[in-house]
N, C-alpha and C positions, 0 to 999 in steps of 0.2 A: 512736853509736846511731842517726843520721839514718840512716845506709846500710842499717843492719837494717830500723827502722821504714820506709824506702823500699824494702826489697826484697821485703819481707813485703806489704807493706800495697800493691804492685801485682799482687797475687794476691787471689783472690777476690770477693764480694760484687759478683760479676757487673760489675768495674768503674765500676760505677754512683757516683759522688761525690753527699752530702747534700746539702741543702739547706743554706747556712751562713746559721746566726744569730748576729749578732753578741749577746755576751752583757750583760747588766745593768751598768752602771760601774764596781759595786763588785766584781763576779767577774772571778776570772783569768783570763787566756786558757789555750788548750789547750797554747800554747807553754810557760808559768807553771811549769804542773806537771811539765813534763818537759825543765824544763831543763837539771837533773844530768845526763840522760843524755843530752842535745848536748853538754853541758860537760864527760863522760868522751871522747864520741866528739873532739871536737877536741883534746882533747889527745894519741889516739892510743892511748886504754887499752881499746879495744873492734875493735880493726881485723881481729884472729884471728876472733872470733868472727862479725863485718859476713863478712869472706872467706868463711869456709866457709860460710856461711849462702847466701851471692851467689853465690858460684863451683863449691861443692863438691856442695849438697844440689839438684838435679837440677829444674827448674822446676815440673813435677807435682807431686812429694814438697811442695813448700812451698805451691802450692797446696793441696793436701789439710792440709796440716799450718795453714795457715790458716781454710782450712773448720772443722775441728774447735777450733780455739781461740774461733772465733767462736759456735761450737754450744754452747761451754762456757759463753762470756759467759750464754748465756738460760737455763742451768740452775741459777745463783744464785735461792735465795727472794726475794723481795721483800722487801728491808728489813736487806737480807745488809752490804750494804757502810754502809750508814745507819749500821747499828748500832757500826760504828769509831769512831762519836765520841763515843760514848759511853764509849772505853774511858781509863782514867787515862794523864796525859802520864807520861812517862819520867821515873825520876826520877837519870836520869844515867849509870847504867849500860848497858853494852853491851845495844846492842838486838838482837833477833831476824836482821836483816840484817846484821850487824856480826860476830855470832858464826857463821852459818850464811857469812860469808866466809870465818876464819879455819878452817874446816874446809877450806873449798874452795882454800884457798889451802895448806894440809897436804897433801889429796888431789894437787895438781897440783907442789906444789913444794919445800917443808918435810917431809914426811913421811918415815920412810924409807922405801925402793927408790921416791919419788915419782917419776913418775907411776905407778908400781907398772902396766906393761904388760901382767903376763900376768894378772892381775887385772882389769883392762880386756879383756881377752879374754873371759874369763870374762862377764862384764856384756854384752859382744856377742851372746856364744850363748845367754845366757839369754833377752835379749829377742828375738832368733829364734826360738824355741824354747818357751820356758816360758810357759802361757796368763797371759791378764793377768787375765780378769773372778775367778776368787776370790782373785785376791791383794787385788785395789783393792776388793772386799767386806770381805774381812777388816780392811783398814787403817783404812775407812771404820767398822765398828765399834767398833774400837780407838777412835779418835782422839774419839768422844763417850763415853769413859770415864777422864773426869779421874783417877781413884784409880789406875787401871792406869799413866798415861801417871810419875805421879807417881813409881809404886811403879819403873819401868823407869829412870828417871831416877837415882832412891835408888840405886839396884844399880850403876848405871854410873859415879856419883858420887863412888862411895866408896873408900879404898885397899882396901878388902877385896878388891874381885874381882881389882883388877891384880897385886897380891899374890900372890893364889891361882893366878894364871896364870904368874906369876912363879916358885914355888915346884911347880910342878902337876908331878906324877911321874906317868906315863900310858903303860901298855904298852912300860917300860923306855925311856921318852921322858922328858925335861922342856921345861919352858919352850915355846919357838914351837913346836916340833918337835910334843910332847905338846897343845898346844892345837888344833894342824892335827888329832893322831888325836881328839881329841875332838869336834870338827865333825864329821869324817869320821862317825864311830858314830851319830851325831846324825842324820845325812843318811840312812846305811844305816840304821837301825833306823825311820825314816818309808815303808821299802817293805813293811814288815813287815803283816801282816792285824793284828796283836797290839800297831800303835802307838797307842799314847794319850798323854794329856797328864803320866798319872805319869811315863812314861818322862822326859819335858822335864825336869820337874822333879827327874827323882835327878841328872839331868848339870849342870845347874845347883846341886841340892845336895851334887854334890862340889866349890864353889868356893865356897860362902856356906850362913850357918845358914838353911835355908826356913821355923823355925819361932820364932825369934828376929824382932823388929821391927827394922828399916823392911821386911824380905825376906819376912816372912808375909802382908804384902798385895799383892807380886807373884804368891805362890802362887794366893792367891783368885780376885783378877782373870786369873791364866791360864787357870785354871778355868772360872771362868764365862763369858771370852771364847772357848776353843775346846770349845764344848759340840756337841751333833749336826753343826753348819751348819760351826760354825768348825775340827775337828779336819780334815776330809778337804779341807778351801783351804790349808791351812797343811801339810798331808801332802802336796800335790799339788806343792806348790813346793820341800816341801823334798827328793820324790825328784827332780825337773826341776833344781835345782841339782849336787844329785849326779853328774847326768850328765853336765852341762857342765863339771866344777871334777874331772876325773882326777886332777891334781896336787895338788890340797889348797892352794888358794891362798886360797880365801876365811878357812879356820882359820888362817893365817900372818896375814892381813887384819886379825881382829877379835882375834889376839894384839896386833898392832901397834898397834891403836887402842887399846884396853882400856888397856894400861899407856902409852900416852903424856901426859906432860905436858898436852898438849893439851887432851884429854880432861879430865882432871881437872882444869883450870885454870877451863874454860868453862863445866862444871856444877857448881863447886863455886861459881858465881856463881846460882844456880838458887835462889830465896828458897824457904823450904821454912815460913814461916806459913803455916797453913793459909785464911787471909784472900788466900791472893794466888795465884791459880792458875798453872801455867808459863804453859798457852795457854788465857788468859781465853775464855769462853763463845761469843761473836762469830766471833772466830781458826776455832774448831772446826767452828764451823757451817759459816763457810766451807770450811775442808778439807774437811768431812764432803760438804759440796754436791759440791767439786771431784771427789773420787773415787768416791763415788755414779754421777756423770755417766761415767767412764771404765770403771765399772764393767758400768755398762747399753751403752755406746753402742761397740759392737763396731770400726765405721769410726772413730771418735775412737783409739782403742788401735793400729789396726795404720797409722794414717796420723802415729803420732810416732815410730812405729821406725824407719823410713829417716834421718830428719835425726837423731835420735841415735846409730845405727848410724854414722851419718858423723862426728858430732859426736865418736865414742867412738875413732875411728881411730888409730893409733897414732901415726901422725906429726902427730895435729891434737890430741890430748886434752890435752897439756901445754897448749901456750899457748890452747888456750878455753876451759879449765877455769882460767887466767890473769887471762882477761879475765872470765871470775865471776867472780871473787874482786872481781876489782875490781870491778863493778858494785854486789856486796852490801856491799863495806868501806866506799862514799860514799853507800851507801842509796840509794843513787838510785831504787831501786821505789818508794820510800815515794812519790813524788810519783804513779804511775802509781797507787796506791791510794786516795789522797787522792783523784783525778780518778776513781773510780771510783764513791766515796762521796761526791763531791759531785752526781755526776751520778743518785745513786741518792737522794740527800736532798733538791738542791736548797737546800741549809742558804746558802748568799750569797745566793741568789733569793728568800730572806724576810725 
């Protein structure tokens, strides 16, 4: 990770180096926190990603692409990252990094047809293509609606839907096949002047009860998240996907997900007392900040598509989609968050 942080961090902020103040005795250095990720990079589990970052994504691109992270850092509230320590220590289970690995490590190499290419294709031309400000509107109100996030989780969690995918008899189709035409209808039916959110909701109610619990409080919260604002950000992407995905790769996609192991394994770890939220209060604010910011800041959005367009490349997406994996399985962020939230509280400097 020094080669990243050295390739990135010689772009931008006018080259201009701070002032260094050495810190109080009892605080870490800046080294401290971000050790894990020298200690990934030396052993060689980060070099795909350092590469293309250094060789591949074009010096401008990462310029601007560092502009825009920097722009992000000042759009956090005041008190955004403070509020992390307030949140309960782990009590042993897989953390949020650890699981959000084992995806990445599905997506790029366990999964079937992993790295699933034309699927990656797909993901190319949408972010050419497909606008970003109502999608990262719509996420951002999602994502401050604990009951929704919950209710989406219950659904995904359960053998019911993989089942129902499993068994799905769909215009003389089953199984993968029948789930592809099922997106498809889904995708066509959002060009429609006559789409709304019932629609969602029959395609979704031919795989689960909508009016049976845990699945009647997804119905609610779809409801009231795609109301005036939310139905035509969410209708906008999903004919923009339609036009990128000819082949029906994305319904092959979330057939594959849907009933993988996987899946089930990693949410059926999901605490569901209602005392312990998935993404505690703090968590959301943050996100809500992050994509708020992408939502507004038009140059933030079009200056991460080049390095992920490169990032998404056919012959680069296996092994940097690798080297996530490996950065989120050693948690190595957690130290960049820590340093974020100490710098945000000052909690050693009291």
């Amino acid at each position: 990770m020094a080669s990243i942080i050295a390739t990135l961090g010689a772009c931008g902020a006018s080259d201009v180096d701070a002032p260094y103040s050495a810190p109080p005795p009892d605080c870490p250095e800046v080294d401290d926190f971000l050790q894990p990720l020298f200690a990934l990079q030396d052993q060689g589990k980060l070099t795909h990603l350092a590469a293309a970052l250094s060789s591949e994504v074009p010096e401008q691109d990462r310029r601007d692409l560092v502009d825009a992270l920097l722009r992000l850092l000042t759009a956090f509230e005041r008190g955004r990252f403070a509020a992390l320590d307030a949140l309960p220590v782990s009590d042993g289970g897989p953390g949020l990094q650890v699981t959000l690995g084992k995806v990445v490590r599905w997506l790029a190499e366990t999964g079937p047809h992993a790295p699933n290419l034309p699927l990656v294709g797909v993901l190319r031309r949408a972010l050419a293509t497909c606008e970003g400000q109502p999608v990262f509107e719509l996420l951002a109100e999602a994502i401050t609606e604990p009951t929704l996030i919950q209710s989406v989780v219950d659904l995904l969690a359960g053998a019911d839907l993989g089942a129902a995918l499993e068994d799905l008899d769909f215009e003389g189709e089953s199984g993968r096949t029948a789930t592809q035409y099922l997106v498809r209808n889904l995708l066509v039916s959002a060009s429609s002047p006559d789409f709304d959110v019932e629609r969602i909701l029959q395609l979704i109610g031919l795989l689960v009860d909508l009016d049976a619990p845990p699945y009647d409080t997804l119905a609610d919260g779809l409801r009231s998240l795609l109301d005036a604002d939310g139905l035509p950000r969410l209708q906008g992407l999903l004919v923009c996907l339609g036009e990128v995905d000819p082949h029906l790769e994305l319904g092959g996609f979330v057939f594959d997900l849907i009933t993988s192991d996987l899946l089930r394994d990693l949410l059926g770890l999901v605490p569901t007392e209602s005392d312990r939220e998935l993404l505690p209060a703090p968590l959301r604010a943050i996100l809500a900040d992050a994509l708020g910011f992408l939502a507004s800041d038009a140059e933030a959005r079009r200056a991460l598509v080049p390095t992920l367009e490169v990032l998404l490349r056919d012959d680069l997406v296996a092994p940097v989609l690798g080297d996530v994996a490996n950065l989120l399985d050693a948690e190595a962020l957690g130290g960049v968050v820590d340093l974020l939230a100490e710098l945000a509280s000052g909690a050693c400097r009291r």
